[in-house]
C-alpha positions as CSV (number, residue, x, y, z in Angstrom):
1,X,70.8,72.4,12.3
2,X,74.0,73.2,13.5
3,X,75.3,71.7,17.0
4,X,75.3,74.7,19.4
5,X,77.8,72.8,21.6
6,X,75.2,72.0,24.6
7,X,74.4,68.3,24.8
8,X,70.7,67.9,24.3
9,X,68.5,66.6,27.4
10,X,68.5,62.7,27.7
11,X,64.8,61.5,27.1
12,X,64.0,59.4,30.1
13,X,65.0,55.1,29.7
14,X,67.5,56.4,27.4
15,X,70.8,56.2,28.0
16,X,73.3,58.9,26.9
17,X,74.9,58.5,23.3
18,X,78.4,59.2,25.6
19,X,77.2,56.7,27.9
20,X,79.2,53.7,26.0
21,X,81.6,55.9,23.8
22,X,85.4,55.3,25.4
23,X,87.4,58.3,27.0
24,X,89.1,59.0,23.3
25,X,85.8,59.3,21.8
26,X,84.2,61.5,24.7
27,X,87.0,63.9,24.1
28,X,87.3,63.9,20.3
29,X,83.1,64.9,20.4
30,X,84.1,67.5,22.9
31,X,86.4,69.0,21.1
32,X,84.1,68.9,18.4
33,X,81.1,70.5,20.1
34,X,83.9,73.1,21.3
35,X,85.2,73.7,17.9
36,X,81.8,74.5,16.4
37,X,80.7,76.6,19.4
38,X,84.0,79.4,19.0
39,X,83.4,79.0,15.1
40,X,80.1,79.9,15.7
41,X,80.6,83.0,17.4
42,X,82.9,84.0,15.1
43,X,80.2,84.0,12.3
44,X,78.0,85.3,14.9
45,X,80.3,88.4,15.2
46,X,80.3,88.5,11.1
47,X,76.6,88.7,11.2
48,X,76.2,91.1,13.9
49,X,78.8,93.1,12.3
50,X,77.4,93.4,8.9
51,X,74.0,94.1,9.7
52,X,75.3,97.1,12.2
53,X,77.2,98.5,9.9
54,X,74.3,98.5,7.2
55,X,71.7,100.1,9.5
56,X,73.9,102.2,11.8
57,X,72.9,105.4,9.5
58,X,69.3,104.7,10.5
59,X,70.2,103.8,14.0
60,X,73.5,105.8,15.0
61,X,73.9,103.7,18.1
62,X,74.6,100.7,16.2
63,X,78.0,102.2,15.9
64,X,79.0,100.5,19.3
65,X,77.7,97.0,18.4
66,X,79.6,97.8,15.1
67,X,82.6,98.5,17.2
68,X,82.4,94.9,19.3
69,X,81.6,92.9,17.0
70,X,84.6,94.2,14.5
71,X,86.9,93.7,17.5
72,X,85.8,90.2,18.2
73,X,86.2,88.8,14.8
74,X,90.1,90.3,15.3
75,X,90.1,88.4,18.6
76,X,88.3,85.4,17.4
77,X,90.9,85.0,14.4
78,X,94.0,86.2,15.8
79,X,93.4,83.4,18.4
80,X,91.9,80.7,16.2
81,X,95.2,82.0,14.3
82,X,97.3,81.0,17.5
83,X,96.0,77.6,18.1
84,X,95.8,76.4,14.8
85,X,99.5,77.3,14.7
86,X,100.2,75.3,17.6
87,X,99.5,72.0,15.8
88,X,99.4,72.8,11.8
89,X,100.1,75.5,9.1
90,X,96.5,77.8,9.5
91,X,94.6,77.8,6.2
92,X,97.7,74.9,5.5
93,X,99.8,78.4,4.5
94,X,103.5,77.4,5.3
95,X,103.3,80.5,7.9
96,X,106.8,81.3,9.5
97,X,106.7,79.9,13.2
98,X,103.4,77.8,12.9
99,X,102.8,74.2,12.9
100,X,105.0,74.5,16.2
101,X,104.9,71.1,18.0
102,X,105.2,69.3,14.6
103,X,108.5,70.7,13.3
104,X,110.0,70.6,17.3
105,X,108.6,67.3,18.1
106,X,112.5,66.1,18.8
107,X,113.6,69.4,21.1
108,X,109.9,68.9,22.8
109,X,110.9,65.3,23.8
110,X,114.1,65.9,25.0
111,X,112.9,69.3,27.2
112,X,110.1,67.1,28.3
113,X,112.6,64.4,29.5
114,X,114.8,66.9,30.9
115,X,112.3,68.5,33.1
116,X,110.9,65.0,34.4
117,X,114.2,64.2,35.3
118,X,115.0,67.6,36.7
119,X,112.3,68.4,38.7
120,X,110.0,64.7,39.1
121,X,113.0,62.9,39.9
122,X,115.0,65.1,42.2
123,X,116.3,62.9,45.2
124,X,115.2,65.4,47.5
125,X,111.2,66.2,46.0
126,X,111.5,62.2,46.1
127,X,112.1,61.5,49.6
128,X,110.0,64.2,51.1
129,X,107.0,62.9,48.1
130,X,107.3,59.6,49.8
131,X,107.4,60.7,53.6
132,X,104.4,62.5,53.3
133,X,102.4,59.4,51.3
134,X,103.2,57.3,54.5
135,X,103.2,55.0,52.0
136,X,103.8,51.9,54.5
137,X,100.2,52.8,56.4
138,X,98.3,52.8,53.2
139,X,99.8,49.8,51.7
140,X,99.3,47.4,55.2
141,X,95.4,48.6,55.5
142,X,94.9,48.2,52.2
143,X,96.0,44.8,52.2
144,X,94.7,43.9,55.8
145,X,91.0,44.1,53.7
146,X,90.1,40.6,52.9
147,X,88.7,41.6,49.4
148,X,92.6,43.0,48.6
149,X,93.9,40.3,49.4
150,X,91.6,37.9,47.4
151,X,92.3,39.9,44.7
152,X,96.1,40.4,44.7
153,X,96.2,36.1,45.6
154,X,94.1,35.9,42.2
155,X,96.2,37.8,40.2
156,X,99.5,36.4,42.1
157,X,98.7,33.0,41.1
158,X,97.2,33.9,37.4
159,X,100.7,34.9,36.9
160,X,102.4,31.8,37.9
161,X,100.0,29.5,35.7
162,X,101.5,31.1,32.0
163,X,104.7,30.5,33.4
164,X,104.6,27.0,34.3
165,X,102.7,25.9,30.7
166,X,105.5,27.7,29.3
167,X,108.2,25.8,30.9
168,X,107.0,22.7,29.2
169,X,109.8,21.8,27.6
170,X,112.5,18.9,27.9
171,X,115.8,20.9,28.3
172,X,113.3,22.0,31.4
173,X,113.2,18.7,32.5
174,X,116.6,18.0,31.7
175,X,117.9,20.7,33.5
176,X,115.8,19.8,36.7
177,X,117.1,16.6,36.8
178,X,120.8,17.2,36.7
179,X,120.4,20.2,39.1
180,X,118.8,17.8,42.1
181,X,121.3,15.3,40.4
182,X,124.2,17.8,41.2
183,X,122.8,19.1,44.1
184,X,122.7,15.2,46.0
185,X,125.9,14.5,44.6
186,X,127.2,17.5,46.2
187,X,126.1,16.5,49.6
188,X,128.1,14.0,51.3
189,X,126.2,11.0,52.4
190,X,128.0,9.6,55.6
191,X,128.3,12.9,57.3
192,X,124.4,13.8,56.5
193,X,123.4,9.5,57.5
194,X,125.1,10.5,61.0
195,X,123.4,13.5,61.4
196,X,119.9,12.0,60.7
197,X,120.5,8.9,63.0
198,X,121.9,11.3,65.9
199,X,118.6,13.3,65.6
200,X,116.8,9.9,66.1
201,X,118.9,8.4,69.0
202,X,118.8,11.8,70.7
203,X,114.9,11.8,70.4
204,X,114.9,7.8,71.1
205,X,112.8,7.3,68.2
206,X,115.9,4.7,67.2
207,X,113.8,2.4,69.7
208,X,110.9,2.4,67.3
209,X,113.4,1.2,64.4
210,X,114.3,-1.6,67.3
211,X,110.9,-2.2,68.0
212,X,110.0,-2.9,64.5
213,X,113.0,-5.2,63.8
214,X,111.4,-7.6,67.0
215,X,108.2,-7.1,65.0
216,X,109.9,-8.4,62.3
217,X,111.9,-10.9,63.7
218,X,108.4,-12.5,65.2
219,X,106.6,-12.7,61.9
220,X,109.7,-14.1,60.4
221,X,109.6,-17.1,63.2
222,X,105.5,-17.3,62.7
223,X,105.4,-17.5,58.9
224,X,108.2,-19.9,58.3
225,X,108.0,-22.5,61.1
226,X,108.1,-25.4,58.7
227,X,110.7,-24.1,57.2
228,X,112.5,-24.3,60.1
229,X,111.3,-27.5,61.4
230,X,113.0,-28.8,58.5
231,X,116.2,-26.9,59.1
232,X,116.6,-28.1,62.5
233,X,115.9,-32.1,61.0
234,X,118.0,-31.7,58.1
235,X,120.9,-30.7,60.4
236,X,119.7,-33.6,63.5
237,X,121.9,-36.6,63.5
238,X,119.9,-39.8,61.4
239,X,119.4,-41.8,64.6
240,X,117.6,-39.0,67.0
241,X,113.9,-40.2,66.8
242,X,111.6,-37.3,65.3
243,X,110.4,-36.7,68.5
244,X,113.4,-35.7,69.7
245,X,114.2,-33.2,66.7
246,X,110.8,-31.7,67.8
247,X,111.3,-30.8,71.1
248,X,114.8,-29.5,70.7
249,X,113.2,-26.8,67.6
250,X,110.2,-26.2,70.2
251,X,112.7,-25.2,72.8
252,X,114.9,-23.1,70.2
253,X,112.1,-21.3,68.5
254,X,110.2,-20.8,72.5
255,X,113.9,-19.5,73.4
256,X,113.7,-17.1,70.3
257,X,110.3,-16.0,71.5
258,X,111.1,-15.6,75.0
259,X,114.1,-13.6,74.4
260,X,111.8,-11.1,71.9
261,X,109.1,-10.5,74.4
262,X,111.7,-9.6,77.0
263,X,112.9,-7.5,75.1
264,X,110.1,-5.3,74.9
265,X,111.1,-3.8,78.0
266,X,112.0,-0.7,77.7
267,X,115.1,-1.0,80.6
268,X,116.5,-4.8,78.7
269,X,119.9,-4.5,78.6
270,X,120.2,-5.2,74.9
271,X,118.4,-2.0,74.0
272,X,121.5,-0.4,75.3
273,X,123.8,-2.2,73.3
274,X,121.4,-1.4,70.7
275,X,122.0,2.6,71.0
276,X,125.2,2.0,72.0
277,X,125.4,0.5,68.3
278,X,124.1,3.2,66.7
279,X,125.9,6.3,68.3
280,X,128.9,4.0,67.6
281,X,127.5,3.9,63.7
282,X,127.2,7.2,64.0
283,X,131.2,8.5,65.1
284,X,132.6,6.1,62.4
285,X,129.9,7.7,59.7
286,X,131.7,11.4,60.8
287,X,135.3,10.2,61.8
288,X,136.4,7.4,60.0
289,X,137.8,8.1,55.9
290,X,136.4,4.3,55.2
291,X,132.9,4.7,56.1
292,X,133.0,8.1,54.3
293,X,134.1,6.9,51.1
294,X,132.2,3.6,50.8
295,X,129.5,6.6,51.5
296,X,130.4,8.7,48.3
297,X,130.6,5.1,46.4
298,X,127.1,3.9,47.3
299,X,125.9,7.2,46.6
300,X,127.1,7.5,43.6
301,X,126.1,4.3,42.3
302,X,122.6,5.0,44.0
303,X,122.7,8.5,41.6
304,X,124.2,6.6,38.4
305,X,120.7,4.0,38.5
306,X,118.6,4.2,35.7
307,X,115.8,4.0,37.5
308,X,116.8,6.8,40.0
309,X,117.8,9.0,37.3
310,X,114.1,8.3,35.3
311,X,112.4,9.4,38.4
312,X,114.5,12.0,38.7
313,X,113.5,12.8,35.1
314,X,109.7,12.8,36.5
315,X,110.2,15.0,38.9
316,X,109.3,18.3,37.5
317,X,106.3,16.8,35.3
318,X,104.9,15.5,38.2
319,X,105.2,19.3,40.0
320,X,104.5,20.7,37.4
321,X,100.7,18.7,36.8
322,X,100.3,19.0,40.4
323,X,101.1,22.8,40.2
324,X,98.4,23.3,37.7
325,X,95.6,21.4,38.3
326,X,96.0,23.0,42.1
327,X,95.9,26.8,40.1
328,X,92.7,25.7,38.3
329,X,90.5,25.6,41.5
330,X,89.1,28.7,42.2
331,X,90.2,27.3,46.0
332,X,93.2,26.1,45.3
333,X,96.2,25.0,48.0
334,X,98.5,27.6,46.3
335,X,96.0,30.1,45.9
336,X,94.3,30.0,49.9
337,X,97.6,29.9,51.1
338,X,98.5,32.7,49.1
339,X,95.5,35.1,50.5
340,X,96.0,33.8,53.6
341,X,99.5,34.8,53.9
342,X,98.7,38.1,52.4
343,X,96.2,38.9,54.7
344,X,98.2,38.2,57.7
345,X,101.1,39.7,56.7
346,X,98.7,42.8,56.0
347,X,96.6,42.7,59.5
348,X,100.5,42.3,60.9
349,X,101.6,45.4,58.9
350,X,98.8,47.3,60.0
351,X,98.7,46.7,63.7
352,X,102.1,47.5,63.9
353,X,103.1,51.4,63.6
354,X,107.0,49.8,63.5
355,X,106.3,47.8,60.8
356,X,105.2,50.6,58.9
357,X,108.1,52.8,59.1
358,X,110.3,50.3,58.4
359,X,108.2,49.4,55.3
360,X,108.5,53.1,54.5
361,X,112.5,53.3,54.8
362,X,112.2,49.9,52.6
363,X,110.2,51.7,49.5
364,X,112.4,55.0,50.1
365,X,116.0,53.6,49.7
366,X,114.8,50.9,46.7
367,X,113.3,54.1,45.2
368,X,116.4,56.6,45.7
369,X,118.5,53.5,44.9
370,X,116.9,52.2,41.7
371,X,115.2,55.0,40.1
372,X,117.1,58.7,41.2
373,X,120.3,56.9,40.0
374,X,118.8,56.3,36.4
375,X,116.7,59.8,36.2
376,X,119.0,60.9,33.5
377,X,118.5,57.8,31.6
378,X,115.1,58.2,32.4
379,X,114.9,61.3,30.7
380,X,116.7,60.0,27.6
381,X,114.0,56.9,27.6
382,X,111.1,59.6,27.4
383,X,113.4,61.7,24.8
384,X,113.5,58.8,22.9
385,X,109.8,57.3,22.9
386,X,108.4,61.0,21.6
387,X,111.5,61.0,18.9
388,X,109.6,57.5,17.8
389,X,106.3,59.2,18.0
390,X,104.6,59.3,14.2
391,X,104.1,63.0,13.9
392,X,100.7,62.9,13.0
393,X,99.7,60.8,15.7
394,X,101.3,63.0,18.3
395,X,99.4,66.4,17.2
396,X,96.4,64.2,17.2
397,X,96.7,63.4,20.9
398,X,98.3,66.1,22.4
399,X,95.0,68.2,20.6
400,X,92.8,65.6,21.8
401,X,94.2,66.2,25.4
402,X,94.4,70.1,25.6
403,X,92.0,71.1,22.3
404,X,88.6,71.6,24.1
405,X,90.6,73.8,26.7
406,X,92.2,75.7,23.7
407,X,88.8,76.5,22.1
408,X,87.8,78.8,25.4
409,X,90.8,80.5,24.1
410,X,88.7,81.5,21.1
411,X,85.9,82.2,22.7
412,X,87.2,84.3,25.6
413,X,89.6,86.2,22.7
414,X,86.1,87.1,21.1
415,X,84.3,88.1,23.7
416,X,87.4,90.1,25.2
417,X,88.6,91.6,22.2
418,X,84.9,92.5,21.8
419,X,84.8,94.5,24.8
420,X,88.0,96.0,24.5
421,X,86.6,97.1,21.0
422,X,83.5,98.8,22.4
423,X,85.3,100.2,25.4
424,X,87.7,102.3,22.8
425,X,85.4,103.3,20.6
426,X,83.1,104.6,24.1
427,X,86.2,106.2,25.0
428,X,86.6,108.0,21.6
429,X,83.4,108.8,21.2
430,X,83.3,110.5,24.7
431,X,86.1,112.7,23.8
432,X,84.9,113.4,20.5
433,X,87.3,111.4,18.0
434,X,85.5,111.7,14.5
């Protein structure tokens, strides 16, 4: 039985045969459906026609269904007629000024990017487009919702992983190294030692660094006593009784000892020559062309190590590991301090009406900037893409998009050419035409 074009009822638990059919397939049965349903009226018409005209001599007002139905199988093929010639020869005759879009797929492609550029692209339609989007509001609430900004954080950092595993690669590494490489070597190390150690004396942490070095300096008298006991007797005249070597390295090292506990306080008077040493350091490191140089030479040979240069070397393997075993947790570092960034900057955005506008006049110039500049190219682009268009392929999916639309053409030309057909042969009738 022939489709009539309705889709039948779907029984209940059953899902629709369109249900899981993809938009390309929905349409192409559409079109179908639509296809059979203006054919079918067509041979409707025939039908109608022929049996009117066999049985109008026993029925004289048959005469005025004769008269419709003729009239709508004109309409119905003058306007199949018309589409058909829109996309192929009809009956695959090679008709003059058919199988239109095929044989001026080019001029199509290069009107079509002409009237993009012209009209879609036209600064002015552009900038008053974008003013009335307000497309700053929209963006900041859409990104002030938690969900959004999961979402764009996911996809932010799915696109960094394929990047990193594809920079696995030694000229990477290579070129990682001698960039840090070039970029210490450029840096001058006296100048940037001052800098540091005038942060620290300005702060006083310098006194810590003091404070560690009597740390230090007590351990070093605690773990090597003997050591020194033997010092101070090696040294001792032969004839001093042992006794007497031992008091005199009990009073030196108690001397040492005393003169480290006192200066723990914070006011002794050696802690002053001590940052008087350092800011000292510190003016020769910035001033004097000696200390400079020997700088650039210890830095150099510090940069020229193997070892330095291995780790160097290591650098980006090791950020690189790091990198990705941090983007394969679902609550990775990079990835929670992506959302959470996002969603601030988005709860910022959209609590602030300033923001917004300026976000607007942001999108608006990079737009007329970037994009109105290249319309004509634009155009040429879209010209060019239709020109590379397999011709077949084109009629298929430009009558895929407008087809089903096309086929009320059909049907409304037989209906309407129908009526008009019955409404003249009325009229003639009325006024007596044999």
């Amino acid at each position: 039985m022939e489709d009539s074009g309705i889709e039948p009822d779907t029984a209940p638990g059953k899902a629709s045969p369109l249900a899981d059919a993809s938009p390309e397939e929905r349409k192409a049965r559409e079109l179908k459906k639509m296809r059979r349903l203006a054919s079918g009226l067509l041979v409707l018409m025939l039908v109608v026609f022929i049996l009117a005209r066999q049985y109008m001599g026993v029925y004289p007002w048959l005469s005025y269904v004769e008269a419709f139905a003729e009239a709508a199988m004109i309409g119905a093929i003058a306007d199949w007629f018309a589409v058909t010639a829109l996309f192929r020869h009809p009956l695959r005759l090679p008709i003059p000024h058919t199988a239109i879009i095929p044989r001026n797929k080019d001029r199509i492609g290069q009107s079509l990017g002409r009237f993009i550029s012209t009209n879609f692209l036209d600064p002015v339609l552009i900038r008053q487009k974008l003013r009335d989007m307000d497309s700053g509001r929209k963006v900041a609430h859409w990104l002030a919702q938690p969900d959004n900004a999961r979402f764009l954080a996911v996809r932010m950092s799915g696109t960094v992983k394929p990047i990193l595993e594809a920079l696995d690669d030694e000229h990477v590494r290579v070129f990682v190294r001698d960039a840090i490489t070039r970029r210490l070597a450029a840096v001058e190390a006296a100048p940037l030692l001052a800098r540091v150690l005038g942060v620290l004396v300005a702060h006083r942490h310098h006194q810590v660094l003091f404070d560690r070095l009597l740390d230090i300096s007590a351990d070093f008298l605690y773990n090597h006593r003997e050591e020194l006991r033997e010092k101070v007797e090696a040294k001792s005249a032969w004839w001093l009784p042992k006794f007497v070597d031992e008091k005199i390295f009990a009073k030196i090292v108690t001397g040492i000892e005393d003169t480290l506990l006192e200066m723990r306080d914070p006011d002794h008077p050696w802690r002053e020559n001590f940052s008087v040493a350092v800011e000292e350091f510190c003016h020769h490191l910035l001033h004097s062309p000696e200390y400079r140089a020997r700088g650039e030479e210890l830095k150099a040979e510090f940069l020229a190590n193997p070892e330095v240069q291995a780790y160097l070397g290591s650098v980006w393997n090791e950020l690189r590991a790091h990198l990705l075993a941090d983007l394969d947790e679902s609550e990775g570092a990079i990835r929670t301090g992506l959302e959470r960034a996002l969603l601030s900057l988005g709860r910022r955005l959209d609590s602030d009406p300033k923001m917004q506008a300026i976000l607007n006049r942001w999108l608006e110039r990079i737009v007329l900037h970037y994009a109105v500049p290249q319309r004509d190219q634009i155009g040429r682009f879209i010209a060019g893409v239709v020109e590379r268009w397999d011709t077949r392929t084109l009629v298929d999916k430009l009558e895929l998009q407008v087809g089903k639309d096309l086929q009320y053409i059909r049907i409304n030309g037989t209906v309407v050419g129908g009526a008009v057909g019955l409404l003249i042969h009325a009229l003639t009738q009325a006024i007596g035409w044999p």
